[in-house]
VMD Tcl script that draws the C-alpha trace (Angstrom):
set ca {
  {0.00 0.00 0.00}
  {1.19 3.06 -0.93}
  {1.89 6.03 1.56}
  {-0.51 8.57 -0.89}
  {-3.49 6.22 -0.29}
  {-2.85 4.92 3.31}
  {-3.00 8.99 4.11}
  {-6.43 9.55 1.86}
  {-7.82 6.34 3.41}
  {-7.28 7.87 7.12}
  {-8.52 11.18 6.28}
  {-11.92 9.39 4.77}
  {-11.82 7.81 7.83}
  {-12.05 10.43 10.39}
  {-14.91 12.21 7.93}
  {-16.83 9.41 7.91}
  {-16.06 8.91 11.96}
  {-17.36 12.50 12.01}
  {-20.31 12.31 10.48}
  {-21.59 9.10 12.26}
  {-21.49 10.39 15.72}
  {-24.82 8.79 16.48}
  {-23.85 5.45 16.89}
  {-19.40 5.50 17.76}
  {-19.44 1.18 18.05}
  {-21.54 1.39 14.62}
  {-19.48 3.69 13.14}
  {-16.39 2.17 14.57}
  {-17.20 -1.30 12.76}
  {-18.16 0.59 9.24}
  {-14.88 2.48 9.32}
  {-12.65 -1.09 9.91}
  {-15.00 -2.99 7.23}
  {-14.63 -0.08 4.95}
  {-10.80 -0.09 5.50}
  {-10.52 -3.65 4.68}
  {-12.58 -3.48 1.59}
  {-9.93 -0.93 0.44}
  {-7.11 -3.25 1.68}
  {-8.39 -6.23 -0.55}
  {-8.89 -4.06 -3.72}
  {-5.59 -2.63 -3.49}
  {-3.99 -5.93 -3.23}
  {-5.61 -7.21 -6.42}
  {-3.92 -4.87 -8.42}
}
mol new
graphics top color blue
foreach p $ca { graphics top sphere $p radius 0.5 }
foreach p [lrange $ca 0 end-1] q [lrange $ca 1 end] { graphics top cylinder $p $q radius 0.2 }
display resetview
């Protein structure tokens, strides 16, 4: 993973931590799912 995307990914992370605020444990398990799904599809490039 590149340092470029691992950067973008964390900054999507805290926006989208930041706009769930509702529910943190919800939000919490989106944001690692999320991050995972953009894990796997970096790795099949």
């Amino acid at each position: 993973m590149s340092e470029k995307s691992t950067i973008l990914l964390r900054k999507d992370t805290i926006k989208s931590l930041k706009n769930k605020k509702a529910h943190p444990r919800q939000s919490y398990d989106e944001v690692i799912r999320h991050m995972s799904q953009i894990v796997q599809r970096i790795k099949q490039r």
